[in-house]
Every structure is written in C-alpha cells, then in structure tokens.
C-alpha positions as CSV (number, residue, x, y, z in Angstrom):
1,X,18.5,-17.3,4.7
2,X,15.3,-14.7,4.0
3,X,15.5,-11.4,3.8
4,X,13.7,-8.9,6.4
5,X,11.6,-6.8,4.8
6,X,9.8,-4.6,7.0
7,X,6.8,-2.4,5.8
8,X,4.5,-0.1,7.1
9,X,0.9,2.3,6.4
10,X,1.2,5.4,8.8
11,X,-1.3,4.4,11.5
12,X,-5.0,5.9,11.1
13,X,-6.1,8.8,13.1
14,X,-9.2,7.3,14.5
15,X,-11.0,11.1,14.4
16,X,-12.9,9.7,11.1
17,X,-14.0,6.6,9.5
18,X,-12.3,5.0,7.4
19,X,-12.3,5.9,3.5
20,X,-10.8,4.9,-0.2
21,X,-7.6,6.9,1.4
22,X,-7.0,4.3,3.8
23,X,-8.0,1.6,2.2
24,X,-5.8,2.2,-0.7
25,X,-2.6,2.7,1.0
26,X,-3.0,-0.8,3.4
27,X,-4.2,-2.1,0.0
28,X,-0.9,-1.9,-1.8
29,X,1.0,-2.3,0.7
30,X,-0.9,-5.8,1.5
31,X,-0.1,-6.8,-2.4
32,X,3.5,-5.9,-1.6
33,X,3.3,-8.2,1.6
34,X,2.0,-11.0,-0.1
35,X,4.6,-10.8,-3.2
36,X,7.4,-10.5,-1.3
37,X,6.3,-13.1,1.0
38,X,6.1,-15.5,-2.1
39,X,9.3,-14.4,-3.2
40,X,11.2,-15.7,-0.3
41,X,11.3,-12.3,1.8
42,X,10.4,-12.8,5.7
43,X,7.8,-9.7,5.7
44,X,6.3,-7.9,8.6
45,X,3.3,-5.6,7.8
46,X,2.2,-3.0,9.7
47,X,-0.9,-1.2,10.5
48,X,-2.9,0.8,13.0
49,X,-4.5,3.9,14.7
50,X,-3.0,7.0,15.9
51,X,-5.7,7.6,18.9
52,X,-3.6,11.2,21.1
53,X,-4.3,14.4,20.3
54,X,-6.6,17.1,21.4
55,X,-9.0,16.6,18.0
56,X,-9.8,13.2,19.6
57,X,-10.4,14.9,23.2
58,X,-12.7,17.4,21.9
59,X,-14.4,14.9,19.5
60,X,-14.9,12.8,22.5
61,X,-16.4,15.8,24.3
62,X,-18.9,16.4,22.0
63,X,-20.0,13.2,22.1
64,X,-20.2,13.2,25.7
65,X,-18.2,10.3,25.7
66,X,-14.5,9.8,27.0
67,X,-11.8,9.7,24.3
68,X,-10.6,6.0,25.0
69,X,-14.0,5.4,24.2
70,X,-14.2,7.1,21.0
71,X,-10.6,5.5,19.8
72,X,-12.2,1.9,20.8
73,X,-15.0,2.8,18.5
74,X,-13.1,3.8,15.5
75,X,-10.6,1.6,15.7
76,X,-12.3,-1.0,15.6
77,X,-14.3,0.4,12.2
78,X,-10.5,0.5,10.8
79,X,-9.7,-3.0,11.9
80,X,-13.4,-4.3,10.4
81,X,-12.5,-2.5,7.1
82,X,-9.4,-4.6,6.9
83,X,-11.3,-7.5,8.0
84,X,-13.8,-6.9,5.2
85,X,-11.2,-5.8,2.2
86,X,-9.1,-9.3,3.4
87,X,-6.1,-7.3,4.0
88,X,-3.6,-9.4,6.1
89,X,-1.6,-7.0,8.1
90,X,1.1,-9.2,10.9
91,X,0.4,-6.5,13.4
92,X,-2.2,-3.8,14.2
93,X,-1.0,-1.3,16.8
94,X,-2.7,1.4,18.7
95,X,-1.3,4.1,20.6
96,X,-3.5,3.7,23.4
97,X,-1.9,0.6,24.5
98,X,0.0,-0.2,27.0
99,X,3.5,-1.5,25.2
100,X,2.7,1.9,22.9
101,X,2.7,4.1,25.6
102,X,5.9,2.3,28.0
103,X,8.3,3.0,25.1
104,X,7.2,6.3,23.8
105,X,8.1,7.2,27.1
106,X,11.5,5.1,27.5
107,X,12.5,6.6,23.9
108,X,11.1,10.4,25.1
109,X,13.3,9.6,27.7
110,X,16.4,8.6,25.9
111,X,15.7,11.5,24.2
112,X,15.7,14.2,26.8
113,X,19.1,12.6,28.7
114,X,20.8,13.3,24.9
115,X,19.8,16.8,25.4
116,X,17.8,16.5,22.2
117,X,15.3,18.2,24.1
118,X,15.0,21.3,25.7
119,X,12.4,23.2,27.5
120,X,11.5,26.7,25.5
121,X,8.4,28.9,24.6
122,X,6.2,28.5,21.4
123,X,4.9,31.6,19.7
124,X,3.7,30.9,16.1
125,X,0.9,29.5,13.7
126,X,-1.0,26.2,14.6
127,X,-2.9,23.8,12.2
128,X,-5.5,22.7,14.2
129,X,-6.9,20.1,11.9
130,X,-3.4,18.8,11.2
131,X,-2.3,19.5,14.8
132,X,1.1,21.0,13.3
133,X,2.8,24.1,14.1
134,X,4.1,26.1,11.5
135,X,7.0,28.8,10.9
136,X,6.4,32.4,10.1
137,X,7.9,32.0,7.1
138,X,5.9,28.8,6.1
139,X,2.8,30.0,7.1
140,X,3.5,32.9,4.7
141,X,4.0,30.3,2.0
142,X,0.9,28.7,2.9
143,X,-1.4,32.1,3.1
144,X,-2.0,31.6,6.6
145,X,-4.3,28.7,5.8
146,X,-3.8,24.3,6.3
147,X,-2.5,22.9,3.4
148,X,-4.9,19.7,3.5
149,X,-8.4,21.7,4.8
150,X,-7.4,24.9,3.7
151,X,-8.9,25.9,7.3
152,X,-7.4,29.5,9.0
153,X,-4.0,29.1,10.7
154,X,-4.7,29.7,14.7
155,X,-2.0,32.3,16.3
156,X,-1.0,29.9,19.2
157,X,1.9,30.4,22.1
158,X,2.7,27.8,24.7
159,X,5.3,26.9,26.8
160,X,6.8,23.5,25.2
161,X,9.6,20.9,25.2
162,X,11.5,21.6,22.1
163,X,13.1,19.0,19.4
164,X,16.4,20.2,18.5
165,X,15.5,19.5,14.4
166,X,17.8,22.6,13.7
167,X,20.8,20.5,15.1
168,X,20.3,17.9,12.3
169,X,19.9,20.3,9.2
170,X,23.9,19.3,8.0
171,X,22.9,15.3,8.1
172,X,19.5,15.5,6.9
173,X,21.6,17.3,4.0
174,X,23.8,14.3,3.5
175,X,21.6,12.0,3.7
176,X,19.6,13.2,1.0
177,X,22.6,13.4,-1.2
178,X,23.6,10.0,-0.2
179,X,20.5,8.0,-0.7
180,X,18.6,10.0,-3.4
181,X,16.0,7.5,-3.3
182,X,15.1,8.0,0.4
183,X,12.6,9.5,-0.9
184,X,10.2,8.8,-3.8
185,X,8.8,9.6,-5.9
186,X,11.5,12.0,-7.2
187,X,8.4,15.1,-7.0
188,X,8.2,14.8,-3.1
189,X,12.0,14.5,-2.8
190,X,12.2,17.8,-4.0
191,X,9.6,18.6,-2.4
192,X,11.4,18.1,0.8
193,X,14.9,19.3,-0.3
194,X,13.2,22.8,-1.4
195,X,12.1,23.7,2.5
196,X,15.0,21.8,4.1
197,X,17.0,24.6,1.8
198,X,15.2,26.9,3.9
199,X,16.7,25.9,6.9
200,X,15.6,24.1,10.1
201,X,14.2,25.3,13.1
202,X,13.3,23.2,16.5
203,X,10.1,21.7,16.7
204,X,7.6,21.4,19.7
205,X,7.6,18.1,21.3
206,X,5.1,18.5,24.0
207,X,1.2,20.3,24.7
208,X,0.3,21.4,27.8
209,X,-3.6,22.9,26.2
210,X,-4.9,19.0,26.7
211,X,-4.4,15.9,28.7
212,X,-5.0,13.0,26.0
213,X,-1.7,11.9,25.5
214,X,1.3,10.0,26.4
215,X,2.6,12.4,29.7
216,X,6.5,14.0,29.2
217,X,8.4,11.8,31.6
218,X,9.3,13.8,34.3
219,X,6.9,16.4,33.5
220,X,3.2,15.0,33.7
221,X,2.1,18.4,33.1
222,X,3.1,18.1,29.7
223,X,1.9,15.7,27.2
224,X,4.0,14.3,23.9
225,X,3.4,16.3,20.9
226,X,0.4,13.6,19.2
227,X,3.1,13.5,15.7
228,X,5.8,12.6,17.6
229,X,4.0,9.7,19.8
230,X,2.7,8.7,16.7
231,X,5.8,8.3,14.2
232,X,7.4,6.2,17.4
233,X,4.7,2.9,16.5
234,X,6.9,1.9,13.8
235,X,9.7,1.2,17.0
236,X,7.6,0.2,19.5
237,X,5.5,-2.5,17.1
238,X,8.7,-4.1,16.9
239,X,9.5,-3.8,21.0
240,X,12.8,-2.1,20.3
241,X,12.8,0.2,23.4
242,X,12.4,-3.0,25.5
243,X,15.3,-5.3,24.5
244,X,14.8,-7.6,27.1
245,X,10.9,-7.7,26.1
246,X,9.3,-10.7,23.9
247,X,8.5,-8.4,21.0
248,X,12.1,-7.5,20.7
249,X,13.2,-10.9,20.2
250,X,10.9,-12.3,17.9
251,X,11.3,-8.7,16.0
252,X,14.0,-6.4,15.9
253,X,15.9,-8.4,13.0
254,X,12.9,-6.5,11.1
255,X,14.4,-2.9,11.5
256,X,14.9,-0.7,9.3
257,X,11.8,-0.4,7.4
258,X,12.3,-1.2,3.9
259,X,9.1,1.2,2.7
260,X,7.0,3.7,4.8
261,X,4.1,4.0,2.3
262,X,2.2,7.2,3.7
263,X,0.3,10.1,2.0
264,X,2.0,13.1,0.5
265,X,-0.2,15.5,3.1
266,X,2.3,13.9,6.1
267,X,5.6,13.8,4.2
268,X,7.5,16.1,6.5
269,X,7.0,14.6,9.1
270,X,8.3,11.3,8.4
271,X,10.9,12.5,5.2
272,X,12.4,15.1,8.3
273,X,11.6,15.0,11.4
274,X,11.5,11.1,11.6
275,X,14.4,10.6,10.4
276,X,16.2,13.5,12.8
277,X,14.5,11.5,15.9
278,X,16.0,8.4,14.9
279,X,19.6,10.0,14.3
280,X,19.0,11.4,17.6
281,X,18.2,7.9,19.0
282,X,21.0,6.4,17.4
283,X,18.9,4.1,14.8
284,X,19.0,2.5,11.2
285,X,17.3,4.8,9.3
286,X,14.2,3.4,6.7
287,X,15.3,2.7,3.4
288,X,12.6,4.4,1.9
289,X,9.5,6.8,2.6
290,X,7.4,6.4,0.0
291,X,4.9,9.3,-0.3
292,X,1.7,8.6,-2.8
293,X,-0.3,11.4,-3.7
294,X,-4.4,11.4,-3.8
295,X,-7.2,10.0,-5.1
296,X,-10.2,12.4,-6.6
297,X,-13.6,11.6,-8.1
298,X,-14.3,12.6,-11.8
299,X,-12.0,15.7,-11.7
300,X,-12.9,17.0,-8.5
301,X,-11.2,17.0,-5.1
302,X,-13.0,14.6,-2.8
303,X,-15.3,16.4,-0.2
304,X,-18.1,15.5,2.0
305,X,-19.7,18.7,0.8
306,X,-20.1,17.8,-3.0
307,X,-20.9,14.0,-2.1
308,X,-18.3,12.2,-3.9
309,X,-16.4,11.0,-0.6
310,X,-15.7,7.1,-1.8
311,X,-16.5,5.4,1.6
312,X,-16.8,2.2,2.8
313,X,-20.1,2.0,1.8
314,X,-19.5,2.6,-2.1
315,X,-16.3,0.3,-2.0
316,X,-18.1,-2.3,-1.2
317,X,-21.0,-1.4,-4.0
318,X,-17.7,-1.6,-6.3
319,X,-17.1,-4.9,-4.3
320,X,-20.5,-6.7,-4.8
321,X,-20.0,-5.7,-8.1
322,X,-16.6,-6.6,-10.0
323,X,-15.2,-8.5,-6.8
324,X,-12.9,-8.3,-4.3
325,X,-9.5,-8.9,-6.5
326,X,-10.8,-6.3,-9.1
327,X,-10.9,-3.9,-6.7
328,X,-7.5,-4.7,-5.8
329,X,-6.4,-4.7,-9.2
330,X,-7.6,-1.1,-9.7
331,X,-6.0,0.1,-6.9
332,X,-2.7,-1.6,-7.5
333,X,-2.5,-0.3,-11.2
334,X,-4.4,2.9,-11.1
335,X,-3.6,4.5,-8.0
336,X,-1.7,7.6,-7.2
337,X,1.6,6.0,-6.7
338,X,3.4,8.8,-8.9
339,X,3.8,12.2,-8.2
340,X,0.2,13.0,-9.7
341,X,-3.8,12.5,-8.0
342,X,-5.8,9.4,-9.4
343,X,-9.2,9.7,-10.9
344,X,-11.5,7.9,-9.8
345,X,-14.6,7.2,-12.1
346,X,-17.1,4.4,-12.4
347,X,-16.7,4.4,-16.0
348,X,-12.7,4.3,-16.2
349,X,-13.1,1.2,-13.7
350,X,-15.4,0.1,-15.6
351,X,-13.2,0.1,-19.0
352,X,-9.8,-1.5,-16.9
353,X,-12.5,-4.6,-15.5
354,X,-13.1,-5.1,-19.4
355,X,-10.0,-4.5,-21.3
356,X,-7.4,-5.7,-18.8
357,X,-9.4,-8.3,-16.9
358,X,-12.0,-9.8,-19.3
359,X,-10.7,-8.9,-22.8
360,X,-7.0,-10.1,-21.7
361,X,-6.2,-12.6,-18.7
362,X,-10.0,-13.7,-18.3
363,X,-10.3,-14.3,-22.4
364,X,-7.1,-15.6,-22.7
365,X,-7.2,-18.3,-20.0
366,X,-10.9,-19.2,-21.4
367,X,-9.2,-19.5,-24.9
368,X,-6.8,-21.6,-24.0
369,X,-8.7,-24.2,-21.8
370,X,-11.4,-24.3,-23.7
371,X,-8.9,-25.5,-26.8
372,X,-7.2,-28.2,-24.1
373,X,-10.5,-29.2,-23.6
374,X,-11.7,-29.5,-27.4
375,X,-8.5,-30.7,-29.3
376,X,-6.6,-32.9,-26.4
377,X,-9.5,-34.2,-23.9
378,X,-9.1,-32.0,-21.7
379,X,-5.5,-32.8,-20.3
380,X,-1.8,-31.3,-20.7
381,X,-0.3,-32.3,-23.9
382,X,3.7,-32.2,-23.9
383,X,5.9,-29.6,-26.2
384,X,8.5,-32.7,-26.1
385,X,7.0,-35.5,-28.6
386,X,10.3,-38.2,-28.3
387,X,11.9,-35.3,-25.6
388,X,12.4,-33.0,-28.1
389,X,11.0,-29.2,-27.1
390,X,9.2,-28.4,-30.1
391,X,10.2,-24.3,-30.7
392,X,6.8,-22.7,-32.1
393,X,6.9,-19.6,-34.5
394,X,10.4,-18.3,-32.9
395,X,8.9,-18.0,-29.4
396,X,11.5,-18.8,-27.3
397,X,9.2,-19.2,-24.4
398,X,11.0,-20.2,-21.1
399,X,12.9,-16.5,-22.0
400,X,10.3,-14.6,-22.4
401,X,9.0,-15.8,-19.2
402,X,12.1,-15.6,-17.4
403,X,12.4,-12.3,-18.5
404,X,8.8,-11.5,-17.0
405,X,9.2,-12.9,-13.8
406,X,12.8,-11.0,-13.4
407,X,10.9,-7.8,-14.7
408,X,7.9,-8.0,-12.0
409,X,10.3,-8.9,-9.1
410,X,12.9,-5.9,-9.7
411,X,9.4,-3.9,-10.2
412,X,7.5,-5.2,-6.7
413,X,11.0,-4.6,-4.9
414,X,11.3,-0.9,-5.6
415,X,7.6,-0.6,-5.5
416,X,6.6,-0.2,-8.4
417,X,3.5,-2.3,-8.1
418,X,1.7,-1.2,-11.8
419,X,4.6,-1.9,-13.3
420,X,5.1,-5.4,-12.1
421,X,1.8,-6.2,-12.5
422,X,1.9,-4.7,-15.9
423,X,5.1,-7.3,-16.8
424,X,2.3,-10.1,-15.4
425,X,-0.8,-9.0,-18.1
426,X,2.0,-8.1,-20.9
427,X,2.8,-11.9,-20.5
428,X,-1.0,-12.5,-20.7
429,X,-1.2,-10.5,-24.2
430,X,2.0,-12.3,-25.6
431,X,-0.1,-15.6,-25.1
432,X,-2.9,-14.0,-26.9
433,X,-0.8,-12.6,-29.6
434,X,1.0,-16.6,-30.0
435,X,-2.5,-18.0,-30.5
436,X,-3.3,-15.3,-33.5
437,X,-0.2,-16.1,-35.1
438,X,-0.3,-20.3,-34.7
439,X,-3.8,-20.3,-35.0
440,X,-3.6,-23.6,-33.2
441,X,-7.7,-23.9,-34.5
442,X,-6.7,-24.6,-37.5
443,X,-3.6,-26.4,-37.0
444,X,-6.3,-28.8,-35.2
445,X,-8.0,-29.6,-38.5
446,X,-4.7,-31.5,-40.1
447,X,-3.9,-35.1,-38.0
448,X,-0.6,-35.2,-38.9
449,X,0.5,-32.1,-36.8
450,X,-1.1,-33.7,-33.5
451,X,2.7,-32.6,-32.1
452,X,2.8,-29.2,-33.0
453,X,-0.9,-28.5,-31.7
454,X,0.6,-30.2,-28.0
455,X,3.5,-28.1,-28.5
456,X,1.6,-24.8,-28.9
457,X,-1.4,-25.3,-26.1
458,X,1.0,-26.5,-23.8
459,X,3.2,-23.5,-24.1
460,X,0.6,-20.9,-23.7
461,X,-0.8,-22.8,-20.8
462,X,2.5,-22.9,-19.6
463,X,3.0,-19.1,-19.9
464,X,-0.5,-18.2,-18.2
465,X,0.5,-20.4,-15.5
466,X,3.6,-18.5,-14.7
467,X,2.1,-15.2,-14.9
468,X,-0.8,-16.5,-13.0
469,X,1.9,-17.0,-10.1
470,X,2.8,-12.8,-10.7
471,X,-0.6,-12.1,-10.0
472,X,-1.5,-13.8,-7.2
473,X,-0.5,-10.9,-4.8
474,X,-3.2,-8.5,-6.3
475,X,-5.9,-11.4,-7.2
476,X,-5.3,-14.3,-5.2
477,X,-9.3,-15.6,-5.4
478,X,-9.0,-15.6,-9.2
479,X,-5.7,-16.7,-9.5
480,X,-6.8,-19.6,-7.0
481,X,-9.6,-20.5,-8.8
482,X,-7.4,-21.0,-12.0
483,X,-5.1,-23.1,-10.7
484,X,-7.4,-25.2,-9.2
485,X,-8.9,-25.2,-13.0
486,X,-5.7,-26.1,-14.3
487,X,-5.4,-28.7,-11.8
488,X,-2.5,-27.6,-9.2
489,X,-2.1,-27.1,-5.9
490,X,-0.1,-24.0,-4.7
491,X,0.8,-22.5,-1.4
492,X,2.1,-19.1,-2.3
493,X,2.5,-19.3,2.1
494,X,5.1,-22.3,1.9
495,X,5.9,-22.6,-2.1
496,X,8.5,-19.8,-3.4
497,X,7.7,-17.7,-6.7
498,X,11.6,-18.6,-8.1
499,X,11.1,-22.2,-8.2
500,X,7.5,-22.1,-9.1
501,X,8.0,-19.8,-12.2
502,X,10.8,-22.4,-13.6
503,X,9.5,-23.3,-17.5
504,X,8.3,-26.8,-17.2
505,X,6.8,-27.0,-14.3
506,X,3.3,-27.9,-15.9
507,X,2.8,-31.6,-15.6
508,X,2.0,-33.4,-18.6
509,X,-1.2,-35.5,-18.4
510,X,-2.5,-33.0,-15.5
511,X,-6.4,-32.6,-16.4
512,X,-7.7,-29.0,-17.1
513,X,-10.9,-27.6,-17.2
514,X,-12.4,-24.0,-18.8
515,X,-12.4,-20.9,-16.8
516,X,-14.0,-18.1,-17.1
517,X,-12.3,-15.9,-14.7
518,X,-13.8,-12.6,-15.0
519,X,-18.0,-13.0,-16.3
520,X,-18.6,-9.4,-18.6
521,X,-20.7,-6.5,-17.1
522,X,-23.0,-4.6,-19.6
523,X,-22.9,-1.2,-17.7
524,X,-20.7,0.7,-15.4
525,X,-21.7,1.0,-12.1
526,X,-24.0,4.3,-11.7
527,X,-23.1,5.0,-7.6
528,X,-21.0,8.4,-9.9
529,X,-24.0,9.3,-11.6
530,X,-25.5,11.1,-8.3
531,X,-22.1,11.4,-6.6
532,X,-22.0,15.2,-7.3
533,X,-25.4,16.1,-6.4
534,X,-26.1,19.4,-4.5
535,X,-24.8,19.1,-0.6
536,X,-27.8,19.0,1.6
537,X,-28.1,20.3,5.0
538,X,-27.1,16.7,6.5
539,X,-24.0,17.2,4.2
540,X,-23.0,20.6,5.3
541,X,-23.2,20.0,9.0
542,X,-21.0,16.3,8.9
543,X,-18.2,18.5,6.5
C-alpha cells in the first residue's frame, strides 16, 4: 500500500502579482510532487490564494472595483503563472469559495464551543502590511517598524475575539522538544524557540475595522482574523470539517501534512499558532514546517524601487532562454532552502547552465551515444559476452548506482532537494570520470577487445539511464527527450523509480541515437545589466 504524503505552498495573497518568490516555492515543491509520486508515494499538492483581509478591501477601493473582483483578477494571474511554469498542483484553493468559507466557519465554531475563544479588547501595535498584531515587547524588538517592509507599526485598539495561544505555551514546549525537526532548517527552529521562551500571549481572532472576510459565527459583526482563515485551507482543501462531504472521502487519509513549505517572513504563524489551532481542534499535527529563506538580486534585497524585482516577465526571458527545466534546475539546486538568502545573478545562472548542465549531464550523455553510435551501430551492446558481467576498471557499477538512488531518495524525503539532485549529477560525473580512465576510444582501435568496449559503453549508458530516472522530477522535457533517444518508454505516472532504477534494465539490442541535451550559450543573459538602474517616477509610485 502507498504512502500519503501530503504537501502544501502557503496560499498567495492575491494583493500583488505573482513573482520569483512564488514561483520558487510551488516550484520545489512541484519537483518534490513529482519524485515522490515516482517513488511510489500517493501525493497531494496544494496551492492557492489567500483573497480576506482589509489590504484587499482597500486595494479594491482604489480601484473602484469590488474586492471579489480584484481576487478573481489576481488569482487567476497566480493560476496562469503555474499554468505557464507547468507546475502541476492536485488542487488550487481560494478562500473566497464557498467550501473555504462553510468550514472556516464550522471549525471557528468548534473552536468557540471549546472555549478556545474568548471575547476581550485589543490595545497594541498593528502591521498593516503584514496584517499582524504585535506585543509591546515585540514591537520593541522590532523598533516599532514591520519586519518584511520595514513600514511604521500603527498604534491600533479594537474590540476582538481572542485565541487562547497562551493556554498552549507548555505543549508547544513539548512538542518542540519532541520532534526537533518540526521545524527546519535548524536556524528558524531557533528562531521560534527564542520568542516562544518569551512567553505566549492570546492572539486576536477577529476585525471588526472591515467587512471582507469570512463573518464570526454568531457574531456577523465580526469578521475572522484574515491569518487565521487563511492557515485553515490546508483543512478545508481536504474537506475535513465536512466528514460526510465528498472531499472528505476521497481525502482525509492525506492529513497530516508531511511538509508546509512557506517563507521564513510567515514562520510564526504556522511554526505557533497553527499548530496551537490544531491542538485546540484536536488534530494530527504536520510533520514538518519547512521555512526557506529569500531570494535577492546581485547582493541586494529585491525592491521595486531599485528595479531588480524578478517577475514574471524576466522569468520567462530566463525561460525563452535556457528552458523551462533549466530554470527548474536552478531553483531546485540554488535556492534558499537553508537558513541563508539566494543570489540571484544572470551570470551565476549562467555558469550552473554550463558547468552542471552542458559540461556534465548534456556532454556526458552526447559522449556516450555518440560512441554507441560510432563503435557498435548505434545499438546496446551487452556487459555479459557468454552471460558473464564483464567488471570494468573495479567499478562495481550496479553499487554505485544503488547507492545513488538510495542517496537521492533519503535526500527528496527530508527535502533536501540539492542534495538529491546533486547524488543524480555526481552519478553523471562518475560516468565521465569511467570514460577518462577506460578510454573506451581507444580500446575501439584493437578487434580483439570487441567485449570489453560492449562492456564499458553499456555500463555508462546504463548509469546515465538510472540517474536520468533521478532527474526527471526537476527536468522532465530533457530527461524525456533522452529516453526517447535511448529508445525507452517511461511513465514516471504508472512506472515506479525502485524497479526502474534496478541495474540491468537496459535492453540489449535497443537502438540509440546522439543527444545533445543542453545546446551551449556564448553569453549570459544581460536582463541584470540594467536591473539596478535609477528608480523612475513610474517605479516610485507602484513601490
């Protein structure tokens, strides 16, 4: 029977257009999707918009449109981003609709009849960008100002529905002594265990200063707090507040969420208060929050001022460029996973597309079809002459592959995507390194070693095949194109990586033809030569 696995992108907030921030993070969490999905694991990825909030109802305002209107708009720029980058989520919620909205308020509900909720008075600091209320004592820490705009704290008091969070402060405690890696990486774990040292204090769960929301049930006059509608879309995708619902049978076996990949700007709220809410509502907690940290352009913060946002439109300049699975590649492998911001810069991408891509996998696989082609007509020779394996200059080859696939699926699991992908090319430059040291082109030159030549080309084609099947989940155009080169057919949808990635499973006699995977590119691509130009008046006004 196949595992659940269960992963998630926090949902959008539809006030902006997309960027390389969301992109990225449904990015790797696609490539996760798609391995585990070969692996065996029954997967359900999840995406979406969070569309509440008074930012949206003033945007909307402004526009002189209504706010429903504005969310349809940008959502669907989210959803055609996805479309465009081929990311292939299972579902796409918005918290506009109608299933959404029922079981926020069944769980809100649930909620209040626990007496996890209370009715009290809020006097404090307010992050209006971030629509987060904030301590005394935190907003001390934070100089008053919003720790992801840097924009002035707002003094703000309001009558609200409370969150009893300060009733949860001894099991949050265990919890993170219990399951250290509830949290990763290990920076924003102690991160989080630094302010929950500080002790917890109750939360607003409701707004009374705008009406675009989910209403409190039983109190219309209040609407739910837009973070805590939100965080409930990784319940209500699955239909669990409706048990007797469709969604609920065909999905609760999916809960908990193996991975909540989100950005480190939104970590308390899901490493905390999440959590505390499920507690609270008596459910499996995730196995995993998994907070990445930023990406920023040629050592500078990404801003709209300075230019150097990465949008849609210059992904898809990278795009037209390198292609669809390089992009993938450099997001997989270079990206922010660790505790640390990513760089982005058009030369650095430039210098992985060549070293890892065309000097390694795309040379290697050229090398070793083009020899096929040259020394055997073009078809699989055997590494059994008489059903013997022939053993070439102490490779032991079906280990060393073994070992490769073992080491990229313990890697994918705990999500450590460069690092599988990394045990994929190593495999690739192990081939390379075999070829330099049997120099097979010159083995070629003597007739009498007609075996050991088949012995050698069949074993690194062997060896690119199987790391070929470890990087399908971050290039699956390229790696299709290959096998169709090398003559197979393979459903990563319906085949399994385990039984694929057997030695052996090349077919002798099975005609090949050269590849060249990845073509070279002279130059890097200029879009970062005018990325930091002066910010002109447009520029100011949009930031």
């Amino acid at each position: 029977m196949s595992r659940h696995t269960y992963i998630t992108t926090p949902i959008y907030y539809v006030n902006d257009k997309p960027h390389i921030g969301h992109a990225y993070t449904t990015t790797i969490c696609d490539v996760f999707a798609r391995f585990m999905r070969f692996d065996g694991d029954d997967v359900f990825f999840l995406t979406g918009t969070d569309e509440h909030g008074i930012k949206i109802e003033k945007s909307a305002q402004a526009r002189g449109i209504s706010p429903q209107a504005l969310a349809d708009k940008n959502a669907k720029e989210f959803k055609a981003m996805m479309a465009q980058l081929q990311l292939g989520f299972d579902d796409f919620i918005r918290t506009t609709e109608a299933r959404h909205v029922r079981q926020v308020e069944c769980l809100v509900g649930r909620l209040r009849a626990s007496d996890a909720v209370y009715l009290g008075e809020f006097e404090g600091w307010y992050d209006e960008g971030q629509e987060e209320y904030h301590t005394e004592t935190r907003a001390r820490d934070l100089q008053y100002k919003s720790p992801v705009s840097g924009a002035p704290l707002v003094r703000a008091r309001e009558k609200n529905y409370y969150f009893r969070l300060s009733a949860f402060q001894k099991p949050l405690e265990e919890l993170f002594e219990r399951c250290p890696d509830f949290v990763r990486p290990p920076a924003r774990r102690n991160e989080v265990l630094g302010q929950l040292r500080k002790g917890l204090q109750d939360v607003p769960m409701s707004r009374t200063n705008f009406t675009w929301g989910v209403p409190m049930p039983g109190d219309p006059e209040h609407v739910i707090y837009v973070w805590i509608d939100a965080l409930m879309n990784y319940i209500t995708a699955l239909g669990l507040a409706e048990p007797d619902g469709d969604a609920y049978r065909r999905r609760h076996a999916y809960w908990p969420p193996a991975y909540h990949v989100i950005g480190k700007e939104i970590l308390w709220f899901h490493a905390v208060i999440w959590p505390a809410l499920l507690m609270a509502l008596e459910l499996a907690l995730p196995e995993c929050i998994y907070a990445h940290s930023f990406w920023i352009r040629d050592g500078q913060k990404m801003s709209k001022i300075l230019g150097n946002f990465i949008d849609l439109k210059t992904i898809e300049s990278y795009v037209d460029r390198y292609g669809l699975d390089t992009w993938r590649y450099y997001m997989a492998t270079k990206g922010p996973l660790g505790a640390t911001d990513a760089d982005f810069s058009s030369a650095h991408f430039h210098e992985i597309y060549t070293t890892d891509l065309v000097n390694t996998l795309g040379n290697c696989a050229s090398r070793v079809t083009a020899m096929i082609g040259k020394y055997v007509n073009g078809v699989v020779p055997t590494e059994s002459p008489g059903g013997t394996r022939i053993a070439v200059g102490n490779h032991d080859w079906p280990a060393i592959c073994q070992q490769a696939v073992a080491d990229a699926q313990r890697a994918m699991r705990r999500f450590e995507l460069a690092s599988s992908i990394g045990s994929a090319i190593g495999l690739i430059r192990r081939v390379d390194g075999f070829i330099n040291l049997t120099e097979p082109y010159k083995i070629a030159k003597d007739k009498t070693r007609g075996d050991e030549l088949g012995a050698i080309l069949y074993q690194c084609l062997e060896a690119i095949r199987i790391g070929s099947l470890l990087l399908w989940a971050v290039m699956p155009q390229r790696m299709n194109q290959l096998w169709e080169a090398m003559g197979l057919s393979i459903d990563p949808t319906t085949d399994r990586l385990t039984t694929l990635s057997a030695w052996g499973g090349l077919e002798v006699g099975r005609r090949v033809q050269r590849i060249a995977l990845f073509p070279r590119i002279d130059a890097p691509l200029e879009a970062d030569a005018s990325s930091c130009r002066q910010p002109t008046a447009e520029s100011r006004e949009a930031t």
